[in-house]
Backbone bond lengths (Angstrom), bond angles and torsions (degrees), N, CA, C in turn:
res aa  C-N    CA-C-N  psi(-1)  N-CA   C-N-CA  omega(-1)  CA-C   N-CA-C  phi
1 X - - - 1.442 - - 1.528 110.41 -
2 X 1.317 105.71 -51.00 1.526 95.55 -170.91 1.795 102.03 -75.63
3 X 1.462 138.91 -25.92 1.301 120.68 -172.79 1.960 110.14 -66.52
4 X 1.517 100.02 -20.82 1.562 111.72 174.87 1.558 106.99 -72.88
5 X 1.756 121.65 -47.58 1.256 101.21 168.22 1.412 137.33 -51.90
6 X 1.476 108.18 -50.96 1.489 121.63 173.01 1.213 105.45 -40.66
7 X 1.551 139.27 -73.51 1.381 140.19 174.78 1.463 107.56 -30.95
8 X 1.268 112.72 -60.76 1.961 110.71 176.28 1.958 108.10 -48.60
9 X 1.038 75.22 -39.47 2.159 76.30 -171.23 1.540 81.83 -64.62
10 X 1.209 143.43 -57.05 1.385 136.86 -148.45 1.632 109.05 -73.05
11 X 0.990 90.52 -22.15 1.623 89.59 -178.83 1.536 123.85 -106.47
12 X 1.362 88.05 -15.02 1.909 94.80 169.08 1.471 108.93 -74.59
13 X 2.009 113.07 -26.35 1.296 106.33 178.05 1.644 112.59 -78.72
14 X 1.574 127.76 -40.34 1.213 133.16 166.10 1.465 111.20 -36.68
15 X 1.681 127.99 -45.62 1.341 128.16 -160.98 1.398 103.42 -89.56
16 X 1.634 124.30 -23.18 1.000 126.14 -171.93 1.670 110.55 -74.98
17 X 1.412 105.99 -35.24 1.327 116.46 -175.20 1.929 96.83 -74.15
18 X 0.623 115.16 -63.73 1.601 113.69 -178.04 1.176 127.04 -65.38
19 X 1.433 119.85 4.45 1.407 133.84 114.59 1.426 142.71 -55.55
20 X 1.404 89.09 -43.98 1.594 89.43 173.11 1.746 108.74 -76.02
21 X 1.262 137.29 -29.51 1.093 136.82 165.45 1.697 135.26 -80.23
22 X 1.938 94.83 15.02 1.803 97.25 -158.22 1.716 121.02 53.63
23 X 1.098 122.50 7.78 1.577 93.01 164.40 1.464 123.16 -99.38
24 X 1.517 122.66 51.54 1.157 124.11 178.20 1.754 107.04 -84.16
25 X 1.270 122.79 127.49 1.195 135.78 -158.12 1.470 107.12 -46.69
26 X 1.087 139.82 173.11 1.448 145.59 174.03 1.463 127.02 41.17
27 X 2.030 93.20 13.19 1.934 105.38 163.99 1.271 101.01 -107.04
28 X 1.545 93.69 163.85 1.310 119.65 -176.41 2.249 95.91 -76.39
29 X 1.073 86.58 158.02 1.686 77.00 -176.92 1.450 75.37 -135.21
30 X 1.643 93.44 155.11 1.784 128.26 176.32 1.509 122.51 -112.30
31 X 1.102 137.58 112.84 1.805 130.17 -163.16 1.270 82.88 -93.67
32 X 1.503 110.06 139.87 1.235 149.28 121.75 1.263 154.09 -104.04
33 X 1.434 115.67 121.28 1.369 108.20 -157.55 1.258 103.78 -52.74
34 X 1.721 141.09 -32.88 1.455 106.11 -162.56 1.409 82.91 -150.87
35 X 1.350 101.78 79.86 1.997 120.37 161.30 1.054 110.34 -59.71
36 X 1.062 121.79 113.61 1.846 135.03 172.64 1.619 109.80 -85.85
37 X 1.188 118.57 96.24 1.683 127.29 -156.06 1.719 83.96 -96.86
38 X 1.116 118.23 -20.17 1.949 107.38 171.71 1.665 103.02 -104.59
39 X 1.024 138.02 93.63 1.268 129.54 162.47 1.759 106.30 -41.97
40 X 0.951 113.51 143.11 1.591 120.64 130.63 2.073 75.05 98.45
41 X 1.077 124.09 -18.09 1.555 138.85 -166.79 1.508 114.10 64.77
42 X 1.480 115.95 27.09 1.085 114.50 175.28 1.359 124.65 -59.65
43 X 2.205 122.42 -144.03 1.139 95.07 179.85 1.582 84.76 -141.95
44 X 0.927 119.39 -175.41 2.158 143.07 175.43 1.477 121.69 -113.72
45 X 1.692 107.90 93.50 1.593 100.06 169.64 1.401 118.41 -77.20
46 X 1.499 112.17 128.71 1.610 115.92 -155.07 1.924 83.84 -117.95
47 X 1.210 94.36 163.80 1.482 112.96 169.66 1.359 125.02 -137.50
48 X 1.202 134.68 94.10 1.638 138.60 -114.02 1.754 97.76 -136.61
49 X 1.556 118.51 7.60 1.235 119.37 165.68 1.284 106.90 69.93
50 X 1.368 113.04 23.77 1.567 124.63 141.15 1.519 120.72 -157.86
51 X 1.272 94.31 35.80 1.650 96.88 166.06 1.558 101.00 146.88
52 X 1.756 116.65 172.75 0.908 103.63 159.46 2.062 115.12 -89.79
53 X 1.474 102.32 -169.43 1.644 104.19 -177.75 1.756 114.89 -179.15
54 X 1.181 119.43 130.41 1.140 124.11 -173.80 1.714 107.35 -79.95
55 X 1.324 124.36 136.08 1.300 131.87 168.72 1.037 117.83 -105.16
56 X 1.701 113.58 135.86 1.900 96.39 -178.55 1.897 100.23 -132.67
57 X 0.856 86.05 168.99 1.465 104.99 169.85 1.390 122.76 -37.23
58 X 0.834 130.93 -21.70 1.711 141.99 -168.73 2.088 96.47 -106.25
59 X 1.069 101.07 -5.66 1.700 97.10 -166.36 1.619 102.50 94.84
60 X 1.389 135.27 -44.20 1.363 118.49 -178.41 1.071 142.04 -56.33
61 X 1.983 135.56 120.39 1.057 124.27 -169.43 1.606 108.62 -105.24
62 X 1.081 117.87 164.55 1.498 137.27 149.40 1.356 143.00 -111.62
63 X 1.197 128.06 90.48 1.475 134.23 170.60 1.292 118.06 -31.85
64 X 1.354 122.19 106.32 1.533 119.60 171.65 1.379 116.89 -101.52
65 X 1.393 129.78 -35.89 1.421 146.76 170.68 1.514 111.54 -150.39
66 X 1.753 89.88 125.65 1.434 118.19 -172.66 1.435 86.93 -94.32
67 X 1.380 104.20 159.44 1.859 112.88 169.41 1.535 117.39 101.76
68 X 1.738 101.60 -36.44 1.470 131.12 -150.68 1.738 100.13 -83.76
69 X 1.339 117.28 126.20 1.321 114.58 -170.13 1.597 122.70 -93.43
70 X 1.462 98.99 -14.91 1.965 128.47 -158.63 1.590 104.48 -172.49
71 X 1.131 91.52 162.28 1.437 108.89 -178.43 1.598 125.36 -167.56
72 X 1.393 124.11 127.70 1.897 88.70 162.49 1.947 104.56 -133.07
73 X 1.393 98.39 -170.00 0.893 106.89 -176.04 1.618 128.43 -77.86
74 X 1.313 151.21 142.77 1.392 115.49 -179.21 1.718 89.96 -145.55
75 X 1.178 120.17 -155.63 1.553 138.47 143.03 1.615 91.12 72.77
76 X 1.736 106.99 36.60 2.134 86.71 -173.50 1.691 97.56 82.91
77 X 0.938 144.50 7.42 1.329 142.48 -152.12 2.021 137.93 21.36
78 X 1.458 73.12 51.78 1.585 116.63 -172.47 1.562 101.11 -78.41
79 X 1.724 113.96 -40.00 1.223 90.31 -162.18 2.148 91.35 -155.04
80 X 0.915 127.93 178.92 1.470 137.81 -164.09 1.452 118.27 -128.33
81 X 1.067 102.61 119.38 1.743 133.12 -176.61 1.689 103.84 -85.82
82 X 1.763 121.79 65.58 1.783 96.66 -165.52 1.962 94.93 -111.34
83 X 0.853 80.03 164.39 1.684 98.38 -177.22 1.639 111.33 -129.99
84 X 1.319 113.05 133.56 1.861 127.03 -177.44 1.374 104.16 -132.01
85 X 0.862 127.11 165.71 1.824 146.50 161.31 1.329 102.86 -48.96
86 X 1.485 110.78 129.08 1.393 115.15 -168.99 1.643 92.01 -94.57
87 X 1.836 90.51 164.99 1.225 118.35 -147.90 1.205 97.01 -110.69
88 X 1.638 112.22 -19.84 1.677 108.70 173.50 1.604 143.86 -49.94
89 X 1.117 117.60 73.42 1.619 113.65 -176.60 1.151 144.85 -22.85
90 X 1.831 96.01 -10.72 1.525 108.95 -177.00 1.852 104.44 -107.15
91 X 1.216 103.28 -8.75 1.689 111.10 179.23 1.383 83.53 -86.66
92 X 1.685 111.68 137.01 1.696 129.64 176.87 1.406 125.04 -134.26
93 X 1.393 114.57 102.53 1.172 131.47 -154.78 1.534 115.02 -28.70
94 X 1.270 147.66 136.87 1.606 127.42 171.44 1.648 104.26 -51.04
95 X 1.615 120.54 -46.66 1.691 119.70 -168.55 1.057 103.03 -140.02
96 X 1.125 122.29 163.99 1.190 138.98 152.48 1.849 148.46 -17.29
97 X 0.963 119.65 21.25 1.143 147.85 166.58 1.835 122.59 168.78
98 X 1.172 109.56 13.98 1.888 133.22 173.08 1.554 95.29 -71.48
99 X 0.986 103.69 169.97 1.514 114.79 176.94 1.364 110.76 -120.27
100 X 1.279 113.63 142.80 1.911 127.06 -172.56 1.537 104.01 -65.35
101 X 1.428 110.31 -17.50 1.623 100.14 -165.65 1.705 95.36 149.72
102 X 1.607 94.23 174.02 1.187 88.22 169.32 1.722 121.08 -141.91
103 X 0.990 150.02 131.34 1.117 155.95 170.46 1.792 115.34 -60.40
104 X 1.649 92.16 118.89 1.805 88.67 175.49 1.480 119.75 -115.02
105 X 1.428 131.84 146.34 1.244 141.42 163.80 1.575 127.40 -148.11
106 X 1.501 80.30 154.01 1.725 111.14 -174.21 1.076 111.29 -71.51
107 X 1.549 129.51 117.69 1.601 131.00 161.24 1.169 113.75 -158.36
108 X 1.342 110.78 -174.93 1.925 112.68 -137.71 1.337 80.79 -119.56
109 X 1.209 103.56 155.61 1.837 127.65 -134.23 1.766 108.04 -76.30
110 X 1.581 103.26 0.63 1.640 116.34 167.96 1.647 107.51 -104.11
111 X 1.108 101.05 0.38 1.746 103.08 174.71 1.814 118.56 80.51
112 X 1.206 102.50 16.08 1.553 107.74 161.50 1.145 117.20 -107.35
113 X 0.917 113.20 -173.26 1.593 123.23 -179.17 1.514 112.37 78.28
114 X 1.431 131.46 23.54 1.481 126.32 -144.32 1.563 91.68 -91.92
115 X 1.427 83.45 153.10 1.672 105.60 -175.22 1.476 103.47 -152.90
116 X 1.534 112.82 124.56 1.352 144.95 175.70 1.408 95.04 -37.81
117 X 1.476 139.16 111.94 1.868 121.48 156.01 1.729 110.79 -94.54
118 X 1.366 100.21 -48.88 1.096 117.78 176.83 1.427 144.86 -139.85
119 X 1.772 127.35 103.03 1.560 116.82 -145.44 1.595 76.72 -108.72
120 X 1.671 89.45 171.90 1.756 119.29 -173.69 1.417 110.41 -81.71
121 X 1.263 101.58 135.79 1.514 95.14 -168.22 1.635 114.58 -82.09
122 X 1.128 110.26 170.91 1.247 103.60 -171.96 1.687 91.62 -85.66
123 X 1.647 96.24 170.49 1.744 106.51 -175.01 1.260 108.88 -115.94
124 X 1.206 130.05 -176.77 1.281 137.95 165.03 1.605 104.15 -142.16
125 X 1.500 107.34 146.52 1.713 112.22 -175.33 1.611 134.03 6.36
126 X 0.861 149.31 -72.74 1.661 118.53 154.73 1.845 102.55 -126.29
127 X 1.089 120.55 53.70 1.337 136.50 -162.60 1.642 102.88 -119.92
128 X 1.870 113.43 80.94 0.991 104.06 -168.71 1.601 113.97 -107.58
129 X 1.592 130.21 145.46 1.580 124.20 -153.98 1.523 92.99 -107.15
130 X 1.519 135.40 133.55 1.046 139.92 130.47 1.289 129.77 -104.02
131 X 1.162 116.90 178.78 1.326 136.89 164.98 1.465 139.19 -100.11
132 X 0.988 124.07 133.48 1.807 112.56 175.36 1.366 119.34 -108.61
133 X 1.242 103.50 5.95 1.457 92.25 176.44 1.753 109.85 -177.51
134 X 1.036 105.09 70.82 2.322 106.97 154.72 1.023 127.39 -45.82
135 X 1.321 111.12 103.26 1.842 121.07 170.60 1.705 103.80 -120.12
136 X 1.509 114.03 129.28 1.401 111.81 169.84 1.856 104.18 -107.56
C-alpha cells in the first residue's frame, strides 16, 4: 500500500507541474517568452528516493533529510510532517523487500530539529499495523 501511495504522491507532483506549465497531454499549449513555471517564485519539496530536498526556480536543490521517503507540509507550512522506513527491529517486513512500517517526524522546514511523533509498531507473525492517517 504505501509503495502505491508514494507513486500517487509522485505523480500528482509530475501532473501538477505540467499543469502549471500547460504540457498536460492532449492541450493545446501557448509559448511564452518568459513562463514562470514557479508562481509566486517559491520552491518544491521533492522526494527523490534518497532523501527529502527543496527545488527552486533557478534549477537549484537542497537536501534537507536524507533517508526520508515523503513528507508534507503542516503548522501554516512552518514546519514538516516526513515519514522513512522504520528502524524498529522488532517491526517485520510482510516480504521481502516491503517495508515493516514506517516511522514519522516533526521538523522545521530545513530538516533539523527532528522529533520522533510516531514510530512503527512492532508486529507479531503475519499481523501487520498501519495507519491511515498522520496529523502532528
Amino acid at each position: 500500500m504505501a509503495p502505491i501511495a508514494a507513486a500517487a504522491a509522485v505523480l500528482a507532483v509530475v501532473m501538477g507541474l505540467l499543469a502549471i506549465t500547460g504540457l498536460l497531454p492532449g492541450r493545446p499549449t501557448v509559448s511564452h517568452a518568459h513562463r514562470v513555471v514557479f508562481p509566486g517564485g517559491g520552491r518544491i519539496l521533492v522526494a527523490d528516493g534518497h532523501g527529502l530536498k527543496w527545488l527552486y526556480p533557478d534549477g537549484q536543490t537542497t537536501r534537507i533529510a536524507p533517508g526520508f521517503i515523503g513528507a508534507t507540509l503542516i503548522a501554516g507550512g512552518t514546519r514538516l510532517l516526513a515519514w522513512r522506513p522504520t528502524r524498529n527491529t522488532k517491526a517485520v517486513a510482510p516480504c521481502g523487500g516491503c517495508y515493516a512500517g514506517f516511522d514519522y517526524y516533526l521538523m522545521t522546514l530545513d530538516g533539523t530539529g527532528r522529533r520522533l511523533v510516531l514510530s512503527a509498531a512492532a508486529t507479531r507473525g503475519n499481523v501487520q499495523v498501519g495507519y491511515l492517517s498522520v496529523e502532528a
